[in-house]
N, CA, C and O atoms as CSV, one atom per row, in Angstrom:
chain,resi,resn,atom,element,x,y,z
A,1,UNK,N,N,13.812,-1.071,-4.876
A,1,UNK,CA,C,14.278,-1.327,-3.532
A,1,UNK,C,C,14.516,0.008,-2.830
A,1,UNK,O,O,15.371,0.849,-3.107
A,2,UNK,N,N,13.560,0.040,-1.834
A,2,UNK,CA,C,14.293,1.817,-0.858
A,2,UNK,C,C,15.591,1.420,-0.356
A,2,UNK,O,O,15.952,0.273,-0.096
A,3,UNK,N,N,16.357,2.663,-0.231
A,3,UNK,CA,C,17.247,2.877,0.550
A,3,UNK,C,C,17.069,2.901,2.362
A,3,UNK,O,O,17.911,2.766,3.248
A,4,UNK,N,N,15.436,3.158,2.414
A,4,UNK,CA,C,15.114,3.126,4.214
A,4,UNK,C,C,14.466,1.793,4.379
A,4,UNK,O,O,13.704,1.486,3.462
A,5,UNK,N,N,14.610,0.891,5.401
A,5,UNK,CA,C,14.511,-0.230,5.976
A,5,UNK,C,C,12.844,-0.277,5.832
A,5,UNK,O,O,12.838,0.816,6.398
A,6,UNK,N,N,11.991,-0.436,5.690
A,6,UNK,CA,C,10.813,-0.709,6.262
A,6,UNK,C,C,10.498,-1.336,7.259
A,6,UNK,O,O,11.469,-1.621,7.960
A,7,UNK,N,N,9.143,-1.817,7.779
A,7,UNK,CA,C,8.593,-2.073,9.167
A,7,UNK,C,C,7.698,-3.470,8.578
A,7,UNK,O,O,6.867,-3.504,7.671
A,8,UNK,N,N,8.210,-4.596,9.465
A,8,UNK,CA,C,8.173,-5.772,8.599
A,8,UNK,C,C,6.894,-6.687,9.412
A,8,UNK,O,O,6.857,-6.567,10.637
A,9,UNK,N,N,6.145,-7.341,8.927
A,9,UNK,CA,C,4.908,-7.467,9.403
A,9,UNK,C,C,5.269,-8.409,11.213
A,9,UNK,O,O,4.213,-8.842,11.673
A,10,UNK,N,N,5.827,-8.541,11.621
A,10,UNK,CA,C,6.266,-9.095,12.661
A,10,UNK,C,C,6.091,-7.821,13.496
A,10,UNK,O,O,5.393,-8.127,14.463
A,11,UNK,N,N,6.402,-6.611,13.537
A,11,UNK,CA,C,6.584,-5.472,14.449
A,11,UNK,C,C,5.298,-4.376,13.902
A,11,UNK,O,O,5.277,-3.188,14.222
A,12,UNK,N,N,4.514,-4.875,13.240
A,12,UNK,CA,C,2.913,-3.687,13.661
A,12,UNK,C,C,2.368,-4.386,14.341
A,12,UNK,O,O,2.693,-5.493,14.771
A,13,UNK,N,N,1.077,-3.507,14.563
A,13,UNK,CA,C,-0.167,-4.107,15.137
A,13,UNK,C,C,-1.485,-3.335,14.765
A,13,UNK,O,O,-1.667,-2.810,13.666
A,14,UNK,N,N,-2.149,-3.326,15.532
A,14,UNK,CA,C,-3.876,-2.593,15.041
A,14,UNK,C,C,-3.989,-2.518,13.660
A,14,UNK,O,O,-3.774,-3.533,12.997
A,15,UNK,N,N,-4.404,-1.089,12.927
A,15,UNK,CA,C,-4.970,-0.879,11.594
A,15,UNK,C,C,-3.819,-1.541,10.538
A,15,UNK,O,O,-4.022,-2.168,9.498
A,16,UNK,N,N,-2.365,-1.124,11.269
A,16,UNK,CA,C,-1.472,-1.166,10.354
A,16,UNK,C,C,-1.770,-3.018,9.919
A,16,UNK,O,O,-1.980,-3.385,8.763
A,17,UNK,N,N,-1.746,-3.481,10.505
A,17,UNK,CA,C,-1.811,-4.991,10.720
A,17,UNK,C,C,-2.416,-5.500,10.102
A,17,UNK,O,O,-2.089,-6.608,9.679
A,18,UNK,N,N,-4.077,-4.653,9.633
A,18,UNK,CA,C,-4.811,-5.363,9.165
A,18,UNK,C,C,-4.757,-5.071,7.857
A,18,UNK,O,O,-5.425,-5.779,7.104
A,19,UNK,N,N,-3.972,-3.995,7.306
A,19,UNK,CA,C,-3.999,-3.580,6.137
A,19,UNK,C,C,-2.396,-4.707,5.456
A,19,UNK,O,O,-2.218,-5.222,4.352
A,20,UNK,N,N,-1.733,-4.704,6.413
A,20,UNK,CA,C,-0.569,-6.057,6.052
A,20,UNK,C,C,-0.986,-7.579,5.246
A,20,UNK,O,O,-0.553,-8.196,4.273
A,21,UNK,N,N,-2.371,-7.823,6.533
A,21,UNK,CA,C,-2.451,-9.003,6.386
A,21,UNK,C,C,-3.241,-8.841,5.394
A,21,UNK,O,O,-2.988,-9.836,4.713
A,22,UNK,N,N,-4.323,-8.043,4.647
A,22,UNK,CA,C,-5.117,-8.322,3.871
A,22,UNK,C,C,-4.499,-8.412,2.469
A,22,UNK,O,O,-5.007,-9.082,1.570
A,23,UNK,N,N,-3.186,-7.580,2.317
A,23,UNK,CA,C,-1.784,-7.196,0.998
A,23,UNK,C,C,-1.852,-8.541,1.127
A,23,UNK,O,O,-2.505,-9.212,0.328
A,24,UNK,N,N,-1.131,-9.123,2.230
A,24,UNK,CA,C,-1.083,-10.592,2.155
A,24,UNK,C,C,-1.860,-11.914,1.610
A,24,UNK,O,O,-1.308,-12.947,1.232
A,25,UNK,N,N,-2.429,-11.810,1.626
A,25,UNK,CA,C,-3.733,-12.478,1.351
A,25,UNK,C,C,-4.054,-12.310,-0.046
A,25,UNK,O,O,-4.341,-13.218,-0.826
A,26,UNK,N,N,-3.945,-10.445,-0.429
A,26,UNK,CA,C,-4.104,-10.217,-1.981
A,26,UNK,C,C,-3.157,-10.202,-2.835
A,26,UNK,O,O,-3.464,-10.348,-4.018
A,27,UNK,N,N,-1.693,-10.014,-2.449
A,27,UNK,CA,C,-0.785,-9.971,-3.298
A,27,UNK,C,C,0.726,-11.135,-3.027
A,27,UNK,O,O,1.834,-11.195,-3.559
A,28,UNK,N,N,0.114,-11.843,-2.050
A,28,UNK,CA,C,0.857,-13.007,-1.241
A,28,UNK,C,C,2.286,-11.976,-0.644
A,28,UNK,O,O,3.338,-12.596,-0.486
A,29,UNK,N,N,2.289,-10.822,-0.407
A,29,UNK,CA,C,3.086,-10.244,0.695
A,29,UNK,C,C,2.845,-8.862,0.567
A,29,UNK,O,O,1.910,-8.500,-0.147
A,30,UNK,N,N,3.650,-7.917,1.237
A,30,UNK,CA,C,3.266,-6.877,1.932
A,30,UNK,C,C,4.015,-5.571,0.523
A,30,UNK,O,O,5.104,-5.769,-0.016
A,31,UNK,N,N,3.034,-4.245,0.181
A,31,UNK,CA,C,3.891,-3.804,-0.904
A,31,UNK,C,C,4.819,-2.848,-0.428
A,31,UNK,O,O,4.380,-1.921,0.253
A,32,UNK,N,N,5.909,-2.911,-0.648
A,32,UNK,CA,C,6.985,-2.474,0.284
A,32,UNK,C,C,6.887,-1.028,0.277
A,32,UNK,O,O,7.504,-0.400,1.138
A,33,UNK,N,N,5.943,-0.211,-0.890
A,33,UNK,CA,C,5.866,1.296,0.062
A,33,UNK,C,C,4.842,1.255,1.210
A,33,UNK,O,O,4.696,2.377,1.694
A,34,UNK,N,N,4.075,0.287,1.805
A,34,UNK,CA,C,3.600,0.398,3.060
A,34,UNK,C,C,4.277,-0.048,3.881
A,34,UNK,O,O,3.989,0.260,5.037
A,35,UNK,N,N,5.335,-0.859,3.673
A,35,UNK,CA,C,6.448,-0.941,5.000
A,35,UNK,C,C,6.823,0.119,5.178
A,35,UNK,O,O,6.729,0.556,6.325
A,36,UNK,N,N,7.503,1.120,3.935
A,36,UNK,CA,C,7.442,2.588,4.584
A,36,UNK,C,C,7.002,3.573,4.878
A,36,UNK,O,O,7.520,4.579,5.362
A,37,UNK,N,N,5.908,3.318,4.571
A,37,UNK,CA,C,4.941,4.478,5.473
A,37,UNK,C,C,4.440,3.779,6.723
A,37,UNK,O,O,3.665,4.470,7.384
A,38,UNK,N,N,4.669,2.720,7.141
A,38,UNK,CA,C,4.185,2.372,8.428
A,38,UNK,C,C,5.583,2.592,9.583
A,38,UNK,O,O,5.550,2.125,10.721
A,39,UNK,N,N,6.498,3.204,9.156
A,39,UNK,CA,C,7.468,3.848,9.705
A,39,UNK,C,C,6.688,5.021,10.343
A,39,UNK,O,O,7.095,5.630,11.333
A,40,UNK,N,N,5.553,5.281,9.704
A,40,UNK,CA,C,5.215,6.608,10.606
A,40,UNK,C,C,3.608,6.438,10.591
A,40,UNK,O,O,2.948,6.802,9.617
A,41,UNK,N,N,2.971,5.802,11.847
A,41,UNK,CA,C,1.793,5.371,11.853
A,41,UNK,C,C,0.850,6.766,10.990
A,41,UNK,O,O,0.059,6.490,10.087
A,42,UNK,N,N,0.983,7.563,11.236
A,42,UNK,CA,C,0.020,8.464,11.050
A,42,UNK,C,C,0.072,9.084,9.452
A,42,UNK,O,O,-0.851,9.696,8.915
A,43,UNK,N,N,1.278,8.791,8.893
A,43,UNK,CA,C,1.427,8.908,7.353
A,43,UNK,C,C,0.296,7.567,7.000
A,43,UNK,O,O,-0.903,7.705,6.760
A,44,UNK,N,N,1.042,6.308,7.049
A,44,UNK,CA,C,0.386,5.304,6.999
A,44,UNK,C,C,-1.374,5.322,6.452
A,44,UNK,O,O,-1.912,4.897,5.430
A,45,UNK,N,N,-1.934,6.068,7.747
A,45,UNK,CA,C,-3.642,5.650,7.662
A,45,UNK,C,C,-3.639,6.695,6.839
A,45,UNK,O,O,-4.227,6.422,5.792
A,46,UNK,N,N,-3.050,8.221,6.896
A,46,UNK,CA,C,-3.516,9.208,5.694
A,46,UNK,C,C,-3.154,8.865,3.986
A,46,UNK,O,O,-3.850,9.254,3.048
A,47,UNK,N,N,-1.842,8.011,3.867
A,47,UNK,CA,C,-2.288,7.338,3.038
A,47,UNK,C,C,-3.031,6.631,2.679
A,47,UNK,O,O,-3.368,6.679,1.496
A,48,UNK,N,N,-3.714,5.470,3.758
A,48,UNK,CA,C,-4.896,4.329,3.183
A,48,UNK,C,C,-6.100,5.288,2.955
A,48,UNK,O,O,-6.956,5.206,2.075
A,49,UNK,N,N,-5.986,6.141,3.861
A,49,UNK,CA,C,-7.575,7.349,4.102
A,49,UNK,C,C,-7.624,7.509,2.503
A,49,UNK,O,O,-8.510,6.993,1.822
A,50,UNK,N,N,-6.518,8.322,1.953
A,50,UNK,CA,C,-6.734,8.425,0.574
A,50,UNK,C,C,-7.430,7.363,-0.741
A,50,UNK,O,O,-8.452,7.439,-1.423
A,51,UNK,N,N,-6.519,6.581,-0.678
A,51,UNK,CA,C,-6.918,5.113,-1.223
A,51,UNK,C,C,-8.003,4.741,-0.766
A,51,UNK,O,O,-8.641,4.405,-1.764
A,52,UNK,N,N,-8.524,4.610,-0.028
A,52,UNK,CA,C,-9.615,4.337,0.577
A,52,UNK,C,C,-10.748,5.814,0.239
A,52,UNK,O,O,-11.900,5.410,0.077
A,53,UNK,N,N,-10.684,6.627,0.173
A,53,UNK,CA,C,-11.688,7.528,-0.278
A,53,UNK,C,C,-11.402,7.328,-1.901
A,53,UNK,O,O,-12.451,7.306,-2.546
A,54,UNK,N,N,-10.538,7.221,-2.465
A,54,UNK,CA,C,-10.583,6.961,-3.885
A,54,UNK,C,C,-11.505,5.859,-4.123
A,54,UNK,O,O,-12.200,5.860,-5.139
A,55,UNK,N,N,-11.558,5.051,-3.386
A,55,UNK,CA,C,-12.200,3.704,-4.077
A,55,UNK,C,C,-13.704,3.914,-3.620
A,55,UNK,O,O,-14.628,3.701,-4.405
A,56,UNK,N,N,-13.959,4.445,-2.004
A,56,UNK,CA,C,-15.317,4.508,-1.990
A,56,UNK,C,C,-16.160,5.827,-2.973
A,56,UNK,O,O,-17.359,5.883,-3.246
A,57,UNK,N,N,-15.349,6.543,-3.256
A,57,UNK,CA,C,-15.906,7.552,-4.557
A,57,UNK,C,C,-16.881,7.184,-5.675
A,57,UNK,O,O,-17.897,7.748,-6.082
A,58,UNK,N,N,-16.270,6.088,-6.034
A,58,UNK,CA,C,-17.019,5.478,-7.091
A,58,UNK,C,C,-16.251,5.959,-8.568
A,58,UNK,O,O,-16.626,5.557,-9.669
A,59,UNK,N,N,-15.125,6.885,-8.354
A,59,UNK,CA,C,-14.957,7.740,-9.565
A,59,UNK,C,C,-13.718,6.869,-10.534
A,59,UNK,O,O,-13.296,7.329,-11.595
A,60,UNK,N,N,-13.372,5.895,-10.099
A,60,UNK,CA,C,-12.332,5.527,-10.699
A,60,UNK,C,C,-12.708,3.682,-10.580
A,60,UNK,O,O,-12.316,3.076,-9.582
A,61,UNK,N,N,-13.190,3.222,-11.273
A,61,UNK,CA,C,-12.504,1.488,-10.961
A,61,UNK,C,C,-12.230,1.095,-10.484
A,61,UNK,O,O,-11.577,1.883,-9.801
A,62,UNK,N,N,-12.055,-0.435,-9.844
A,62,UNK,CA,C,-11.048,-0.805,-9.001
A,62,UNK,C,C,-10.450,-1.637,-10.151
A,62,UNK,O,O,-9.353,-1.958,-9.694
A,63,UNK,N,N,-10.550,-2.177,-11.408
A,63,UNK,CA,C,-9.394,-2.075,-12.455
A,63,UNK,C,C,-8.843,-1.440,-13.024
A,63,UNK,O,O,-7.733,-1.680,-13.497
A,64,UNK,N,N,-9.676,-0.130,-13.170
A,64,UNK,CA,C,-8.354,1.013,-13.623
A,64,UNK,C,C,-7.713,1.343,-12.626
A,64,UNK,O,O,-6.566,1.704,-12.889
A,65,UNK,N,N,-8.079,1.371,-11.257
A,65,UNK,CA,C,-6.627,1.626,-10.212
A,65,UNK,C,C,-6.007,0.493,-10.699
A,65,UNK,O,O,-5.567,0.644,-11.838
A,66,UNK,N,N,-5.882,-0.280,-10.346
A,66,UNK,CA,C,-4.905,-1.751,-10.408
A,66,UNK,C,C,-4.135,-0.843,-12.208
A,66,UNK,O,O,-2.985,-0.417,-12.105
A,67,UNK,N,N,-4.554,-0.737,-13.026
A,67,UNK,CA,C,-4.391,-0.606,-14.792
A,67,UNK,C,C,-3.203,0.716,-14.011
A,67,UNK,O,O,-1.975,0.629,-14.027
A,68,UNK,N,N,-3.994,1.822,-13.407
A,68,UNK,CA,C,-3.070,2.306,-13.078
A,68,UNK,C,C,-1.905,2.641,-12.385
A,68,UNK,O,O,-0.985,3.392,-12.708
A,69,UNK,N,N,-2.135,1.788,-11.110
A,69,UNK,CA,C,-0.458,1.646,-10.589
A,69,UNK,C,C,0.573,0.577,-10.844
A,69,UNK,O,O,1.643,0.401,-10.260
A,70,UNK,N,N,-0.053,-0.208,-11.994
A,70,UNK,CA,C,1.070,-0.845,-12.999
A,70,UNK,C,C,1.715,-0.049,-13.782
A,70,UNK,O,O,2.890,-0.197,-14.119
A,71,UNK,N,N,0.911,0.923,-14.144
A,71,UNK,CA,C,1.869,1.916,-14.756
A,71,UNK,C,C,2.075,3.154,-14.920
A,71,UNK,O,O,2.106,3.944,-15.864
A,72,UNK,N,N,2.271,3.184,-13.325
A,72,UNK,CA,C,3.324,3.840,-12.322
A,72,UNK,C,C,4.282,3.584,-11.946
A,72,UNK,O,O,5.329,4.218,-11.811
A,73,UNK,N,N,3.945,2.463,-11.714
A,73,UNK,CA,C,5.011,1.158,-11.229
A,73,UNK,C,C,6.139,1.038,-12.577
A,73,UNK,O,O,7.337,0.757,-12.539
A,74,UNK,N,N,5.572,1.249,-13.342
A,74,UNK,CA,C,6.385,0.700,-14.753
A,74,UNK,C,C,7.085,1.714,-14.898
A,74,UNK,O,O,8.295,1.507,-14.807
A,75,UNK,N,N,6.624,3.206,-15.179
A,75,UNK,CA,C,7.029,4.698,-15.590
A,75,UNK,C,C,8.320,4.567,-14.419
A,75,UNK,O,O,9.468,4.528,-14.862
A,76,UNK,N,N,8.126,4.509,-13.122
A,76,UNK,CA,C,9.158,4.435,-11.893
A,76,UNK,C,C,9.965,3.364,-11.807
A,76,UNK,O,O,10.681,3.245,-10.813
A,77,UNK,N,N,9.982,2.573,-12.656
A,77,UNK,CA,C,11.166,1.533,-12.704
A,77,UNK,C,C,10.923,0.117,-11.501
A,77,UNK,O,O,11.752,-0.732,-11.174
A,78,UNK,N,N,9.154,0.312,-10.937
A,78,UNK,CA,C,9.196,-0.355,-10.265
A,78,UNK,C,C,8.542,-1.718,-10.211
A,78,UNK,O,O,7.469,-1.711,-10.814
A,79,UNK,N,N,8.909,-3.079,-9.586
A,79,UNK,CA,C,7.688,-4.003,-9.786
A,79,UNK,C,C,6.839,-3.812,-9.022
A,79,UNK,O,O,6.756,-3.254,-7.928
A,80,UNK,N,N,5.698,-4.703,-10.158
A,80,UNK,CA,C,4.209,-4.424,-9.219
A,80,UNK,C,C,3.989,-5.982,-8.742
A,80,UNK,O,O,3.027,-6.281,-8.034
């Protein structure tokens, strides 16, 4: 749980929005470190930019990402 409020899918719009609704859709809600980075639109897309160049790379899986931010998630005490 953060200590800073996040930005709750009721109050984005454009890119942020679509990257909400699709969490939605894939993980039946939104993963709460993109509520906080959508506190600051422009963190936000340079994060997805990343994630998003990771995956079009080809260099990593898209099950070893998933393999790996479970356990990240796990190492950080956090749910996935």
């Amino acid at each position: 749980m953060t200590r800073i409020k996040g930005v709750s899918p009721e109050n984005v719009e454009g890119f942020i929005k679509d990257v909400y609704d699709n969490q939605i859709q894939r993980y039946g809600k939104v993963l709460a470190n993109h509520t906080l980075y959508a506190r600051r639109p422009t963190i936000f897309k340079a994060v997805r930019g990343m994630w998003e160049g990771i995956g079009l790379s080809g260099l990593i899986s898209e099950e070893l990402q998933t393999l790996i931010n479970i356990r990240v998630a796990s190492i950080n005490g956090c749910p996935f």
